[in-house]
N, C-alpha and C positions, 0 to 999 in steps of 0.2 A: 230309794236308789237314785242317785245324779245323772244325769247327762250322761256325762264322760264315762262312767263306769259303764253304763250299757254298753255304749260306744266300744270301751277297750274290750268287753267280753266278745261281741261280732268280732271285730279287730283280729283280735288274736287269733282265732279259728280261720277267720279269710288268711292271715298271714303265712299259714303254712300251708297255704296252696294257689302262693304268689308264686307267678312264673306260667307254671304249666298248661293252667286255666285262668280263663277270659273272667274279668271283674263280674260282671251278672252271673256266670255260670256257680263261680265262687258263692258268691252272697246266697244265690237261693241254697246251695247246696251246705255250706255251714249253718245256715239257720234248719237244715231239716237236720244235720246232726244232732243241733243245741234239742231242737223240739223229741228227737227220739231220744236223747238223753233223759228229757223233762216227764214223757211219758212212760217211759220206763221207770223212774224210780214212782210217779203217781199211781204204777202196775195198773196201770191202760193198757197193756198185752199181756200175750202171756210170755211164759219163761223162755219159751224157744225162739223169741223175738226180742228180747231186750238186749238195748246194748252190752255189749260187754269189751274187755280191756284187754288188747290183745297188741303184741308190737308190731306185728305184719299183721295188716285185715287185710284179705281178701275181698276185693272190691266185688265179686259174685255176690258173696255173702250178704252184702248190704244191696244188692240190686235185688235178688232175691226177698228182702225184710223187705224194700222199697215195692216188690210187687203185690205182695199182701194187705201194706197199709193202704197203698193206691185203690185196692179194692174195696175198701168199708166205705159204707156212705158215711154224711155228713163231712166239717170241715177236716178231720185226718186224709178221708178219700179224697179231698179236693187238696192237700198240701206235700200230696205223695205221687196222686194218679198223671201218670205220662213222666214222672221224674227220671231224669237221665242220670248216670253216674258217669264222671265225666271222663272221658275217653284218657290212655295212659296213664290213668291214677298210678303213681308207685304206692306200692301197699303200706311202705313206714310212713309215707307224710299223710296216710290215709289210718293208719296205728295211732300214732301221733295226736290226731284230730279228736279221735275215739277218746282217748285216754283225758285231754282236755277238756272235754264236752262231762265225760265221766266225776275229774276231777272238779267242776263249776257247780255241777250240780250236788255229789254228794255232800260239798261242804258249804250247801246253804245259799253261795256266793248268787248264784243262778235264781232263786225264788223268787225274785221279784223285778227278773230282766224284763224287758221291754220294747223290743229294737224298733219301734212304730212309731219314736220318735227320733232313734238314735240312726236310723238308717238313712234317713237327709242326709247327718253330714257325711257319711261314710261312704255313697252314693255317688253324691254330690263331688265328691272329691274324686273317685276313683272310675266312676263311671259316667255320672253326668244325664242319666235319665231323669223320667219328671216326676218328683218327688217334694215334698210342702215341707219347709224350715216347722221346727218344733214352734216358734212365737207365734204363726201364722196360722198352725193348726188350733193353739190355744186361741187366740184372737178369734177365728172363726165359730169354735165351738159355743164356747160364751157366749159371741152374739146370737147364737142362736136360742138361746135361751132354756138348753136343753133342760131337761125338768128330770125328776127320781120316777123312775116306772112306765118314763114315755116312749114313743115306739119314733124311731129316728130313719130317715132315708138319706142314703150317702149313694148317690150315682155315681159313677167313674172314679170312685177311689179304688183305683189301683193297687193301692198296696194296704189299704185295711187302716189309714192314719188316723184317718176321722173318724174313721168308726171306733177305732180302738180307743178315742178321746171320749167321744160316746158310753160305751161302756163303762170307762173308768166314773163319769157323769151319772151310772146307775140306770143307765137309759137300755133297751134293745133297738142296734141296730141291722139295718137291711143293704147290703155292700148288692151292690147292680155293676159288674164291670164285665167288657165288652175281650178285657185283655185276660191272660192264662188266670186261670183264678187260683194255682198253685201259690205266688207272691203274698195274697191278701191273706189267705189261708194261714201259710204260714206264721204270720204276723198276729192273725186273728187269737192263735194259738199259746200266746203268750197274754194274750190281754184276758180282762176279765171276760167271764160269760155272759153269753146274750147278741152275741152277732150272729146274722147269719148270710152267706156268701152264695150268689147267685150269679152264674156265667151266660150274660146275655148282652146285647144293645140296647141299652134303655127308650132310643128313639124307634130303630126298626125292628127291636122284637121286644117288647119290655116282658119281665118276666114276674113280676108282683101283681099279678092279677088273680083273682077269687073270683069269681060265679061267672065269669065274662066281665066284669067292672077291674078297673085298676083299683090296686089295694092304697087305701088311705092311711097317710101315716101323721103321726101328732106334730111331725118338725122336719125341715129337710138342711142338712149341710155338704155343698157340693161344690168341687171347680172341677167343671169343663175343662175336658181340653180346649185352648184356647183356638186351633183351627181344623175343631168339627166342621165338616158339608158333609151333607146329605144332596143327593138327587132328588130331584119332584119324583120320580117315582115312589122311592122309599115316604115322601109325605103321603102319596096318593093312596097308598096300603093303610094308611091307618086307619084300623078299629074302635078309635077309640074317642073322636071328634076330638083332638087336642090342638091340630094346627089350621089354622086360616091362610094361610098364603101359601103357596106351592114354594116361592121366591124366597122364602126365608131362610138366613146364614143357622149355621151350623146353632150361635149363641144362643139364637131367636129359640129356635125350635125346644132349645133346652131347659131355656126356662118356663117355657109356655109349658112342656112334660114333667114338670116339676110342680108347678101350681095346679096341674091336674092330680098329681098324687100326694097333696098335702094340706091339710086342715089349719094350720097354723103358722107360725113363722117359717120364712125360708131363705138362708143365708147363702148366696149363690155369688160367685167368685165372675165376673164378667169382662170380656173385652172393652178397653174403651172405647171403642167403634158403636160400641152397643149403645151407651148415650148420645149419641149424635147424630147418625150416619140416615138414612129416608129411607124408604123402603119398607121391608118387614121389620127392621131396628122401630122405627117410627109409628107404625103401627102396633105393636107390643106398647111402646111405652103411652102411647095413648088411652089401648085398652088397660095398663093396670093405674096411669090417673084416673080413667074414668070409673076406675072399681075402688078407688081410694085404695089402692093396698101396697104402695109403700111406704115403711117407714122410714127409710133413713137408703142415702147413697156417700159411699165412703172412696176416696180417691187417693189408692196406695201406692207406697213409696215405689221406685223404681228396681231393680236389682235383685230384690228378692228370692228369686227362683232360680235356678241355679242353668238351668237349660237358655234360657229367652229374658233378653231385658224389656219384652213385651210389657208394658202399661196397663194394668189391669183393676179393676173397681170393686167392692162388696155391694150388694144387692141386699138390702135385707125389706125384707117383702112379711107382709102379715094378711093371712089369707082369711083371717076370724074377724077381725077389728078396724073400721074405717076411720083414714087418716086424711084428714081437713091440711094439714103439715106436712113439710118431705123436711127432714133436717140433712144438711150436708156437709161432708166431715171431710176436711182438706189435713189427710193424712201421710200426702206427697211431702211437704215440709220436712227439713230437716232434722226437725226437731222429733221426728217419729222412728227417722231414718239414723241408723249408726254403721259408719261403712265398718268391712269387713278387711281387716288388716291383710296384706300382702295376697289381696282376691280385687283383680280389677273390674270395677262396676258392680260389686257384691256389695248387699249391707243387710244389716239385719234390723228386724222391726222392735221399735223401743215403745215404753209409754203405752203397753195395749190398754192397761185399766182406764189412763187415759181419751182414749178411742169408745171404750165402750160407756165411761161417761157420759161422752158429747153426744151419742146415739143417744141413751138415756135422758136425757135432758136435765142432769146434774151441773154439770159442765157448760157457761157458755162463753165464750171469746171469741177471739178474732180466726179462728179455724174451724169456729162451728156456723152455719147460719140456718134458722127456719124459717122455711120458705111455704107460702099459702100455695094449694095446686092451683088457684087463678092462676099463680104470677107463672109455673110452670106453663099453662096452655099459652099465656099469651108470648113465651118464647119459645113456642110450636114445639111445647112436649122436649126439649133439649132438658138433660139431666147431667149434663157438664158439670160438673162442682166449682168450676173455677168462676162459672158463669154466677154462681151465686153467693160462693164465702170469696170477698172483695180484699184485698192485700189495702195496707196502708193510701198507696199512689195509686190504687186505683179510685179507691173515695177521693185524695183530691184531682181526677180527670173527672170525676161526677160533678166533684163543685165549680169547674171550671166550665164544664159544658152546659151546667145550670146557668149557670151568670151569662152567658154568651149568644148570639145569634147562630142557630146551628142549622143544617138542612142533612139530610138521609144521603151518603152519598149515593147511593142509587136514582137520587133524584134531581140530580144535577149531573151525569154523566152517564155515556155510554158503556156498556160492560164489551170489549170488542174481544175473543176468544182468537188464541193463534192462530195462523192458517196450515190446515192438517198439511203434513210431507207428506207424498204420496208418489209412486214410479210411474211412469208412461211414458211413451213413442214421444209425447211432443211437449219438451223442454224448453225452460228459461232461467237462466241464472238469477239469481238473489243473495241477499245476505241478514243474517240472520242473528238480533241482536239475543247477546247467552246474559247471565247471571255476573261473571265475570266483566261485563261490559260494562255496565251501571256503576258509576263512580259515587261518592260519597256528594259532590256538592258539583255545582254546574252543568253542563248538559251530559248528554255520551256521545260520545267519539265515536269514527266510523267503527263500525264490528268488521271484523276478519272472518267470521264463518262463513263459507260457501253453500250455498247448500240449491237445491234445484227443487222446480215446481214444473208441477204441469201445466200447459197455457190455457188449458180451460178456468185452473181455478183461478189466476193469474187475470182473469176479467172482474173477479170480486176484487174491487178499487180501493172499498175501504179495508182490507184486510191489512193492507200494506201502511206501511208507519205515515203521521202525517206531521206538519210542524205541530208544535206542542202538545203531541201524545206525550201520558205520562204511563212509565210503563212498571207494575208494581208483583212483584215475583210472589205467586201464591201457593209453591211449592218446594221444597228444600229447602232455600237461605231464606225463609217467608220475611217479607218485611222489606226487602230493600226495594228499593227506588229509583226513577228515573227520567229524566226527559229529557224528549228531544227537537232539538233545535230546530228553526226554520231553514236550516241549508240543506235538509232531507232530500236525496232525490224522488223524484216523482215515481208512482208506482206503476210495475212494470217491472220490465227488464231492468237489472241492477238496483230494485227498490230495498226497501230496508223490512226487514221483517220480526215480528214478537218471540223469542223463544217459547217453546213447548210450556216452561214453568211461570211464565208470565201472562196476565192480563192487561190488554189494553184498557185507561183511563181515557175519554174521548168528552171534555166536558163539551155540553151541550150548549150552554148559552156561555163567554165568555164576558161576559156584558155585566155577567151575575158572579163570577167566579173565577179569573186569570186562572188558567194552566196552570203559570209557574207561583203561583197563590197555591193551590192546589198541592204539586210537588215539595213546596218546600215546608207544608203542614204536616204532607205523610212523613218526611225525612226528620222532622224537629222532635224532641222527647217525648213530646205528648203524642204526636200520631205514630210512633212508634212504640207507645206502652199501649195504644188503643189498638194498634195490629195484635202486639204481640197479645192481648186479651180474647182478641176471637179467632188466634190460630193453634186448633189441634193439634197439640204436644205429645199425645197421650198415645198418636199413631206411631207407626216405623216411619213413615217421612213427614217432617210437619207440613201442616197446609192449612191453605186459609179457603171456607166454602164461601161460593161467592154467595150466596142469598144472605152469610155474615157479612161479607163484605159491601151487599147493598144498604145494610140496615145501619154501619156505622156513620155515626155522628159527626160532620165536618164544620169548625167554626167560619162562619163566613163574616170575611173582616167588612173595616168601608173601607170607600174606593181609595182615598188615602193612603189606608194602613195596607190594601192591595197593591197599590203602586211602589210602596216604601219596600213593599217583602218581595218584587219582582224584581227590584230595582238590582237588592241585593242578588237577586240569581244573577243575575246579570255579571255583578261585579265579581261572585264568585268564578264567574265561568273565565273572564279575564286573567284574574290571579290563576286560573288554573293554564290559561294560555303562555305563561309567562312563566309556571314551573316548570312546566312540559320541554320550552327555549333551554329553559337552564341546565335539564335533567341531559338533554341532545349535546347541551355541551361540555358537562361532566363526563357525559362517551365519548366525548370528539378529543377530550384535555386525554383519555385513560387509552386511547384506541393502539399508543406505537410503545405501549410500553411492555415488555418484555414477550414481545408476541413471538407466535410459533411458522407462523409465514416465512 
C-alpha cells in the first residue's frame, strides 16, 4: 500500500469529524476507531465488544467499549486507557464513522494501513505537532543498520514512527516516551509485531531497566526533542552513572543515556549547537573522539520538520567498533533537499541511498570528506561538517592563503567586546554604532543611536571607539564591516560606542598591519568567504565565536601593497563624500514638489 492510500484512509475518517472537534482530538480518536475495526474482525474481543454498524451510535456505547479496552494490559490497554470520547459527538457523524471503519476493513482495503508513516503529512498540515516526514524516518532507520531479530531502542518516539520502521525491519523495538503513550500505541497497533511501549522519561526515570542495570539493546534510533533541559537536580538523581556534568543541555545528557543503553550503532538526530558550542557540548564530543565511536556526522537539509526550521545533524555513533576516521556528509546541499510546493521553507529529503552511500564509504565526492580524529582534536573537538567537506572557493582561499604571508588574526589584534548598557543614578550620554551604520566601503558616518552609560563604566577609555577601530558584526548580519575614522570624538561623554552585535578589531601594532589594510581584507571576497566559513549557520541567529574568529587567517600584504589598499579606502571614503552631496541635493531638487504643507 502507497503513501497516499494510507493517508486517504485516516483522511477520510478525520473528515467527518471536521468542525466539531480539535485536529489531535480527531486523529487519535479515528485511529482508535480504524484499530477497533481491525481488532474486531482479527476477534481480539469478544462479541459484545465488537464494532458494529449502526446509523445513530450512541457515543456511551463506545465510551463504555473504550473503558474495557483501556483496562487490558499491554499495547490495547495503553491505546484505550484515559481515552476520551469527544464531548457533543452527534451520534450520525459518529454512525457514519462506525460504518467506514466497518466498510475499510471488511473489504480488505484496511490490511495493510499504516498511518506511522502517513500521519506526518496529515499532522503536519492540520495540526502542526512534532512528527518525522516518512524520507527521514527511512533515512534514519537504514543508517542504523537495523539487522532481522535485533532488539532496537527508540527514545522519545512519540508516536511509534521509528519503531514501526523497526518492525517492518524484522527487528523488536522498545518505544520509551515521556508523552501519553496512547498515540504510539495506537500506531504501534497497526505495524508489525514486536514493539513494545513504555510510559516513562528516559533521562529522569528511564524505565528499561533489569536487575538494577539499564537494559542493553543491539541498536538505538532516536530524535530528541530538539529543546530538552533538564535541571541539575534531575542529573544529581541518577542511578545509573550516565552523566558527568551537572551543566549539560538537554542534547548532551541524551545522547550520553543512549550510549549507555546501547551495544552497537546509534543513529541520534542532534542539534547543531551540539557540534560546536563548549561546555558539556565539548566535553561529550571529546569523550566519544576519545572512545573512537563515531562513525560518521551528517549535516541536514533545513525545513524538514514541519514545526521548527531548526538545523539539526545525524550522529551515527558505533559503540562495538573503533573508528581511526569521522566521515562527514554535507547533506545541507540542495542537491539533497527538494522544496515542498506551495509550503514556505518546507522540503523534503531526496537521494537518501545517496546519503547512506557516503556514510558507507561507497560514495566519495565533494559532499563527503574523511577526516582522521587527529585533525578533529586539533580543531578542539568541533564536528561542524562544513569545517571539513570544503565547497569549490573554499579550496581555492586554501590555496591562496598557502601562497601568501599570513598571521592568526588574534595575533595581530585586540578582541575589544561592547560595553554592557546597564541603568544607574549617574548618567552620560553616548552613541552607539548599530549594524545598520556600517556602510559597504569608506568609513561610518556618525551613528544616531542614543543611548546612556553609567559613569563608572564610562572610565574604561578603551571601551569607547578610537580612530581606526574596525568594527566587524559577529551576530545577525555576521560578516559585515567597518571602520572608523580619525574624526571620532574622544571617549567620554558624547564618545562613539560598539553595538551589542559587534566586536571591536583594535590592531596592535600598525607598523605591521594598517587598520584600513585590515578593513578592507575583511570586506573583499576572500575575507568575506572566510567569515562566512566559520560563522554558525546552523544556529536560530548566525554567529561568529570569537576563538574562530582568533584563529582566522589574515594575508599580510608589503608595505606598498598596504599603502596602495589604504590609499584606496581612502578614495572610497571621498567618492562616498560626494554621493552623499549629490543624494542632499536630489532632496533639495524634490523638496517643493507637490508637497502637503
Amino acid at each position: 500500500m502507497n503513501d497516499s492510500k494510507n493517508e486517504r484512509i485516516l483522511q477520510q475518517v478525520m473528515d467527518i469529524f471536521r468542525g466539531p472537534i480539535p485536529a489531535h482530538d480527531s486523529l487519535v480518536f479515528s485511529l482508535q476507531l480504524l484499530c477497533w475495526a481491525k481488532i474486531s474482525k482479527d476477534n481480539h474481543m469478544p462479541d459484545g465488544l465488537k464494532i458494529q454498524a449502526r446509523p445513530f451510535a450512541d457515543p456511551h456505547w463506545v465510551r463504555d467499549v473504550w473503558s474495557d479496552l483501556g483496562q487490558r494490559s499491554g499495547i490495547i490497554g495503553a491505546a484505550y486507557s484515559g481515552g476520551k470520547i469527544p464531548a457533543r459527538l452527534e451520534a450520525s457523524r459518529l454512525g457514519a464513522a462506525i460504518e467506514l471503519c466497518m466498510h475499510l476493513s471488511e473489504t480488505g482495503v484496511m490490511d495493510s494501513f499504516d498511518p506511522s508513516e502517513s500521519i506526518s503529512q496529515i499532522v503536519g498540515r492540520d495540526i502542526g505537532e512534532y512528527f518525522l516526514p516518512v524520507e527521514l524516518i527511512h533515512a534514519m532507520t537504514t543508517l542504523a543498520g537495523i539487522g532481522q531479530g535485533s532488539s532496537v531502542y527508540c527514545p522519545w518516539d512519540s508516536c511509534a514512527q521509528l519503531a514501526a520502521q523497526a518492525a517492518k525491519m524484522g527487528a523488536s523495538a522498545y518505544v520509551e516516551t515521556a508523552n501519553d503513550p496512547m498515540l504510539p500505541a495506537l500506531v504501534s497497533m497497526f505495524a508489525a509485531e514486536g514493539i513494545e511501549i513504555a510510559h516513562g522519561d528516559p533521562i529522569r526515570e528511564p524505565t528499561a531497566v533489569e536487575g538494577g542495570k539499564l537494559r542493553q539493546f543491539d541498536t538505538c534510533v532516536s530524535f530528541p526533542p530538539l529543546g530538552l533541559r533538564y535541571t541539575a537536580e534531575v542529573i544529581g538523581r541518577d542511578w545509573y552513572n550516565r552523566f558527568q556534568d551537572r551543566r549539560s543541555s538537554g542534547a548532551v545528557l541524551a545522547v550520553r543515556h543512549i550510549m549507555a543503553q546501547t551495544t552497537g550503532r546509534a543513529l541520534i538526530a542532534v542539534p547543531y549547537s551540539l557540534l560546536f558550542s563548549p561546555g558539556g557540548e565539548r566535553a561529550l564530543r571529546e569523550d566519544l573522539i576519545k572512545q573512537e565511536a563515531i562513525e560518521a556526522v551528517i549535516s541536514m537539509p533545513s525545513g524538514l520538520l514541519v514545526n521548527t526550521n531548526t538545523s539539526f545533524a545525524l550522529l551515527v555513533l558505533d559503540m562495538r567498533s573503533q573508528h581511526k576516521t569521522i566521515r562527514f556528509i554535507n547533506a545541507e546541499s540542495d542537491h539533497f533537499r527538494e522544496p515542498i510546493p506551495r509550503a514556505r521553507a518546507r522540503a523534503r529529503l531526496v537521494d537518501i541511498e545517496g546519503i547512506i552511500s557516503r556514510v558507507d564509504g561507497a560514495i566519495t565526492d565533494s559532499f563527503v570528506a574523511e577526516v582522521h580524529v587527529d585533525e578533529v582534536v586539533r580543531n578542539d573537538y568541533i564536528l561542524q561538517v562544513n569545517r571539513y567537506v570544503l565547497p569549490e572557493w573554499q579550496r581555492k582561499i586554501e590555496d591562496i592563503l598557502a601562497a601568501s604571508k599570513t598571521r592568526h588574526l588574534g595575533d595581530i589584534v585586540t578582541l575589544v567586546r561592547p560595553m554592557p548598557l546597564a541603568s544607574g543614578d549617574d548618567m552620560i550620554n553616548a552613541l552607539e554604532v548599530v549594524t545598520a551604520d556600517l556602510p559597504e566601503m569608506g568609513y561610518i558616518p556618525p551613528p544616531t543611536k542614543d543611548v546612556q552609560i553609567d559613569r563608572t563604566s564610562a572610565l574604561r577609555r578603551q571601551l569607547f571607539l578610537r580612530p581606526y577601530d574596525v568594527l566587524l558584526i559577529i551576530k545577525g548580519s555576521v560578516g559585515k564591516v567597518g571602520i572608523i575614522s580619525e574624526t571620532v570624538p574622544e571617549p567620554g561623554e558624547g564618545g562613539w560606542l560598539a553595538g551589542q552585535s559587534a566586536v571591536v578589531l583594535r590592531v596592535d601594532d600598525p607598523k605591521e598591519l594598517d587598520p584600513r589594510t585590515l578593513a578592507m581584507y575583511l570586506r573583499s571576497p576572500l575575507g568575506q568567504k572566510q567569515l562566512e566559513a566559520i560563522a554558525v549557520q546552523g544556529a536560530t541567529i548566525p554567529m561568529i565565536q570569537l576563538r574562530e574568529l582568533q584563529r582566522l587567517l589574515v594575508v599580510i600584504p608589503t608595505k606598498k601593497e598596504a599603502a596602495e589598499i589604504g590609499g584606496i579606502l581612502d578614495e572610497q571614503a571621498k567618492i562616498q563624500c560626494e554621493i552623499e552631496k549629490l543624494r542632499a541635493q536630489q532632496a533639495e531638487l524634490a523638496k517643493h514638489v507637490w508637497t502637503l504643507a
